[in-house]
C-alpha positions in Angstrom: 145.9 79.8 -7.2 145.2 80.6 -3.9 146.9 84.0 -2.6 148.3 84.1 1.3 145.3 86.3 1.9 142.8 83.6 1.5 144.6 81.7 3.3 144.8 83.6 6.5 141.0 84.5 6.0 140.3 80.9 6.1 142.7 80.1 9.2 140.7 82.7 11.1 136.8 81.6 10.3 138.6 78.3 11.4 139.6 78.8 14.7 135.8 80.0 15.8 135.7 82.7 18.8 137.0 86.0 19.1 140.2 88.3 20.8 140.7 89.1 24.0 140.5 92.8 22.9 137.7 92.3 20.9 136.1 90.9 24.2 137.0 93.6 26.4 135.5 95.9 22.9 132.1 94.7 23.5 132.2 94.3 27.5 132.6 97.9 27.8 129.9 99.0 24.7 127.5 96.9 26.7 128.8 98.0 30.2 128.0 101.7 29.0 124.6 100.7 27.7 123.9 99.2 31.0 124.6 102.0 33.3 122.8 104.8 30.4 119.5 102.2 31.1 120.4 102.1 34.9 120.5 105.8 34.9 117.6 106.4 33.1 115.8 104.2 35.6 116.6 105.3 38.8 115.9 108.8 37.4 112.3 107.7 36.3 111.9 106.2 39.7 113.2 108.9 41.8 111.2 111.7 39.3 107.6 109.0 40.2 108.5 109.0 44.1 109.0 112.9 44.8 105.6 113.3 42.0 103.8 110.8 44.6 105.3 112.3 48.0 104.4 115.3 46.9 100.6 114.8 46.7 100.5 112.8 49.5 102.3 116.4 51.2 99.2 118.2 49.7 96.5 115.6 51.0 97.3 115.4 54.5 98.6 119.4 54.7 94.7 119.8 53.0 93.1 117.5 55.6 94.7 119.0 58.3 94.3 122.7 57.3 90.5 121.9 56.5 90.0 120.3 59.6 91.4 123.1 61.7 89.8 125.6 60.1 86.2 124.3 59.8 86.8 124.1 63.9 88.0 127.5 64.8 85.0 128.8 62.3 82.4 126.8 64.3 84.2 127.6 67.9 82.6 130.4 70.3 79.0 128.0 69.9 76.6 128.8 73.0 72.9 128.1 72.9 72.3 129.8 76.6 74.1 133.2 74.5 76.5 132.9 77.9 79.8 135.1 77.5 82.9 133.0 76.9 85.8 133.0 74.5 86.1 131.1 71.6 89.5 130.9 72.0 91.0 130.3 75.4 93.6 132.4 77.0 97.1 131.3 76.7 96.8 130.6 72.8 100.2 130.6 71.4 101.6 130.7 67.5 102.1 126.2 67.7 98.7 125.8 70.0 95.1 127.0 70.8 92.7 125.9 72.4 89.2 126.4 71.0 86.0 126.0 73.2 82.2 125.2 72.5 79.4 125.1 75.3 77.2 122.2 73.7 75.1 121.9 76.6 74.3 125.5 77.1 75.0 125.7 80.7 76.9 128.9 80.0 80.0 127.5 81.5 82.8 125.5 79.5 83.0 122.2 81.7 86.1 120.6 80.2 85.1 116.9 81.3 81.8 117.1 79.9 80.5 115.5 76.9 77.6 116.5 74.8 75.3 114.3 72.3 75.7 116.5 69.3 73.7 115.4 66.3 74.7 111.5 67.7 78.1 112.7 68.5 79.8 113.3 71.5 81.9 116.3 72.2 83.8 118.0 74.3 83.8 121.6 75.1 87.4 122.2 74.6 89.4 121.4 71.6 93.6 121.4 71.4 95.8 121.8 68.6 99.1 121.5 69.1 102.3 121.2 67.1 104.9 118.8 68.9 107.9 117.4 67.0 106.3 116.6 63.1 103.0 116.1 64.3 99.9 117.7 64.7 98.1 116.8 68.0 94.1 116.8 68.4 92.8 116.4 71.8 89.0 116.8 72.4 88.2 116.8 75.8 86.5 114.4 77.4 86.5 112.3 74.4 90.3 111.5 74.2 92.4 111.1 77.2 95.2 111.9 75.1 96.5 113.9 72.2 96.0 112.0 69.1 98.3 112.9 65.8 96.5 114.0 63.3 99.0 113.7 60.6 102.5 113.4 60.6 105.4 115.0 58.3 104.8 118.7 59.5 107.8 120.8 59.0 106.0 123.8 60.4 102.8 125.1 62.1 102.0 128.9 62.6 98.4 130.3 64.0 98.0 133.8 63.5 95.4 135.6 65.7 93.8 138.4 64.4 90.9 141.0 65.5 88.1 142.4 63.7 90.0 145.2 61.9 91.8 142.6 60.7 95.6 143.8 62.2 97.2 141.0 64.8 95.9 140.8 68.5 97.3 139.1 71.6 94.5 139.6 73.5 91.7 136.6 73.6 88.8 138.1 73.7 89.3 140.4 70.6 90.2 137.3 68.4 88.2 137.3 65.6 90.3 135.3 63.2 92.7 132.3 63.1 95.2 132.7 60.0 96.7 129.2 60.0 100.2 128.4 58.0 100.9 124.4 57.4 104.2 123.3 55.9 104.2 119.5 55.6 105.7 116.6 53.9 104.7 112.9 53.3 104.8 110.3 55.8 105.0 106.7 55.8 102.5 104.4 57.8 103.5 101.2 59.9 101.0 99.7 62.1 102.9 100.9 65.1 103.7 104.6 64.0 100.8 105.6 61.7 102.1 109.7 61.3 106.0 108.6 61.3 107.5 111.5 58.4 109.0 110.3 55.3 113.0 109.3 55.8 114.4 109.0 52.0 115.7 111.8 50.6 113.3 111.3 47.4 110.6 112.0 49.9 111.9 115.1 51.6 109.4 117.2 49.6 107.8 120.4 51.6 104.3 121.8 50.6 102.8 124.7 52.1 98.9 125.9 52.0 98.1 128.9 54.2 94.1 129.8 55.1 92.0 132.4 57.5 88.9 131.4 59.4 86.5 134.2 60.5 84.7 132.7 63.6 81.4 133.0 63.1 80.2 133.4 66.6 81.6 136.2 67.7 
């Protein structure tokens, strides 16, 4: 004999398909595996971008603190032994200018160029920090500044003398401490040193070095 349980069992296997609260069940178990997955994601890919920003921060703050300070070591360079500065007056804590006299002339002739070891150069060299970007202008080789990387948040030269203790006056620099903050930036063809504009990017790395100038 068949009990009314049975029956209903059977009635319901029958019909096929499921509740409209049993729907709505499994929409939201599924809805809040979804957004755990989506989470986890965009934290992944947020964690990757500001791990990749930040060593492209160190590269170019590297690069550019490398390139300055390999410069102002080598600045002051005279083959006639002619008295000049190193550093020309006016240097500020965002700018110097750093001067060579590669023809040893014994004067610094700023539209002059000089075959240096199949290179030419100029006997002035200015480093500038406008807006995020560092500005390299050689003269006589560029008619304008060029950025030499982009991103900067901040740019400090520190002029020192040879006790070591700060110095405003030119001719008693006998170091350049130079301070570099800088972030990543992100190439297009038509603004190669634009900064970075996502928040993911807005990473800061700073790197600090001295250079003693070994000419004077």
């Amino acid at each position: 004999m068949k009990t009314p349980e049975r029956n209903l069992v059977r009635r319901r296997l029958g019909r096929g398909g499921f509740t409209l609260t049993e729907l709505l069940v499994a929409m939201a178990c599924v809805g809040l595996v979804l957004a755990g997955l989506t989470g986890l994601f965009v934290s992944g890919q947020q964690s990757f971008l500001v791990g990749a920003n930040q060593v492209e921060a160190q590269e170019n703050v590297r690069i550019a603190l490398q390139r300055m300070a390999d410069e102002i070591r080598g600045a002051g360079n005279g083959p006639s032994g002619a008295a000049f500065t190193a550093i020309a007056a006016g240097q500020t804590a965002t700018s110097l200018v750093l001067q060579n006299d590669w023809n040893g002339n014994g004067i610094i002739e700023p539209g002059v160029t000089t075959n240096v070891n199949g290179t030419l150069r100029g006997e002035q060299v200015t480093y500038s920090f406008v807006g995020t970007q560092l500005m390299r202008q050689e003269s006589g080789v560029d008619a304008a500044a060029v950025p030499l990387i982009g991103g900067v948040q901040g740019l400090t030269f520190t002029y020192l003398g040879a006790d070591g203790a700060t110095t405003a006056v030119t001719a008693n620099i006998r170091s350049v401490t130079v301070a570099v903050r800088g972030g990543p930036q992100t190439r297009t063809p038509s603004n190669p040193c634009a900064p970075y504009t996502y928040a993911e990017g807005n990473v800061g790395v700073a790197m600090i070095d001295t250079a003693r100038i070994r000419n004077r």
